[in-house]
Every structure is written in C-alpha cells, then in structure tokens.
C-alpha positions as CSV (number, residue, x, y, z in Angstrom):
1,X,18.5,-55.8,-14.1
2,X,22.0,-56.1,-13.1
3,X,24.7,-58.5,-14.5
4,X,24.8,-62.1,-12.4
5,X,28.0,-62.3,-10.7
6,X,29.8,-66.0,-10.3
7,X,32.6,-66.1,-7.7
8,X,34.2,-69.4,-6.3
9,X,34.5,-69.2,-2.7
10,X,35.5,-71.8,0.2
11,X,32.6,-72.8,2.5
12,X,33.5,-75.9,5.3
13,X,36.5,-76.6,3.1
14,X,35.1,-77.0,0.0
15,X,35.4,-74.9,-3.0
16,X,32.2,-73.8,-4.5
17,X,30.8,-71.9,-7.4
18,X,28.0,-69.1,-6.0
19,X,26.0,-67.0,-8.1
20,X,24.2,-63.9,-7.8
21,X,23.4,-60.5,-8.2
22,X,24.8,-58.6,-5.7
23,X,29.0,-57.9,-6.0
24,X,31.8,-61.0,-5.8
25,X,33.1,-58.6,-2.8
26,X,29.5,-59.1,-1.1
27,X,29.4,-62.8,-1.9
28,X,32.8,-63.4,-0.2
29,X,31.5,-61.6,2.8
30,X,28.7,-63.9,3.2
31,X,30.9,-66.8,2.6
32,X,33.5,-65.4,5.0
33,X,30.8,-65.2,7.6
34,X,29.4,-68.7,6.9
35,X,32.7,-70.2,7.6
36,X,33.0,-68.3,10.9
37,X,30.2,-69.5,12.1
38,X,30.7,-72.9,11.2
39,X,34.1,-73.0,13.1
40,X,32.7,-71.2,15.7
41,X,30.7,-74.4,16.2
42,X,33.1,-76.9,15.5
43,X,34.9,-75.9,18.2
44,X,32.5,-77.5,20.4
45,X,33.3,-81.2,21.6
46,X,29.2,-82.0,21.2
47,X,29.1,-81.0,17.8
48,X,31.5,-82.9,16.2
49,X,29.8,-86.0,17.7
50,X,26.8,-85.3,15.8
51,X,25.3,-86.9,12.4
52,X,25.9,-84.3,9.3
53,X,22.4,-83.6,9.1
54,X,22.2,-82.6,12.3
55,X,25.7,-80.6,12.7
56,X,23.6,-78.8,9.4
57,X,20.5,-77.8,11.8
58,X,22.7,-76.5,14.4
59,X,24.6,-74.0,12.0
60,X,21.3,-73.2,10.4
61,X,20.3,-72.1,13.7
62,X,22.8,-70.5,15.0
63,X,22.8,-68.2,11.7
64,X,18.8,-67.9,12.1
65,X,19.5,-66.3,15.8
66,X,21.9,-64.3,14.4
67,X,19.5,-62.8,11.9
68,X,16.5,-62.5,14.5
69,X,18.9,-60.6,17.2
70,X,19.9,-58.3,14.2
71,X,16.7,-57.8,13.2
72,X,15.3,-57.3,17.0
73,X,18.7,-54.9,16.9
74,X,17.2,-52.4,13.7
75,X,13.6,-52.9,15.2
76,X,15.4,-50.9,18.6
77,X,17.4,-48.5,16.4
78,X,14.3,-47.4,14.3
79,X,12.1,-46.8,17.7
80,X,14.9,-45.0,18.7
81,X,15.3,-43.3,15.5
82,X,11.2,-42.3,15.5
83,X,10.9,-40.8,19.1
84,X,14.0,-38.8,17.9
85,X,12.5,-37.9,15.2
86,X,9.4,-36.5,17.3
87,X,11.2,-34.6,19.5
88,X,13.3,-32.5,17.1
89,X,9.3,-32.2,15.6
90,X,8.1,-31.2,19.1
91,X,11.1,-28.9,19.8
92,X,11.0,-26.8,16.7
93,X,7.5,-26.5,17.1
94,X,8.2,-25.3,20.2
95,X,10.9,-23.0,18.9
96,X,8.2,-21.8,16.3
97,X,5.8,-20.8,18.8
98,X,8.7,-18.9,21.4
99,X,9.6,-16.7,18.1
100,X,5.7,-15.9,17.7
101,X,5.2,-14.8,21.4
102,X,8.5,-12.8,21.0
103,X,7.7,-10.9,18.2
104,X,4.5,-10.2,19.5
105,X,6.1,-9.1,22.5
106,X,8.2,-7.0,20.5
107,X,5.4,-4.9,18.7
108,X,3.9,-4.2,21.9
C-alpha cells in the first residue's frame, strides 16, 4: 500500500490540510480545479445571492455534470475505440484470406 500523502492546499480561500494516496502534484490538481469551478460560479450575479448551503449544491452540481459529460465523453471514445478495433480484425482477416487465394493461385 502506498505512503499517505498530506498537502495543504487553498480551496474558496481557505487553507486546508488534504490527505491521500495519490501524489501532492495530483491533489493540487484536484484542488486547482475545485477552485476554478467555484469562481466560475461566483461570477454569476444569482449565485452570490444564494444561502451557503445552497451556493454548496450548485458547485456540487456543476462538478457532478462535469464528471457525467466526461464519463458520457470515454463511454464515445471506447465505442469508437471497439468498432476500430473490429475493423483492423475484419481487415486482416481479409488480408489473411487474399494471401491464401494468391498462393493458391500461384501453384496453379
């Protein structure tokens, strides 16, 4: 099991202690990100009229639709990905079966 990592980062302007596994780099990525999109939506006039719990739910969602168009995004790539897949099968099957016919071409 890998070492747990502690890094302090800044999220909403407040300095935090976050722990975990993965690298202090990856941590201040996710932190980075976190603070993008929350002033992303601070910069909306509606939003900063809201109650803290609900300013909360907004950035929660935001980040939830970010992770279900990513994850709509890798379910495209890997469809792509799979009918590639099948037609580099299909065409070096067909490539298989033209070198059979011309070799037996060849011994006639």
């Amino acid at each position: 099991m890998s070492k747990k990592n502690q890094t302090q980062v800044m999220i909403g302007g407040k300095i935090l202690v976050v722990g975990g596994y993965e690298s202090e780099e990856y941590i201040q990525r996710v932190s980075y990100y976190l603070n993008s999109k929350i002033s992303e939506i601070q910069k909306s006039d509606g939003f900063r009229r809201q109650s803290d719990d609900r300013k909360n739910i907004m950035i929660q969602l935001n980040i939830a639709d970010d992770y279900f168009k990513a994850k709509k995004q890798v379910e495209i790539l890997e469809d792509h990905i799979a009918a590639r897949d099948k037609e580099i099968f299909d065409l070096k099957h067909n490539l298989i079966d033209m070198q059979r016919r011309l070799d037996d071409l060849k011994k006639k």
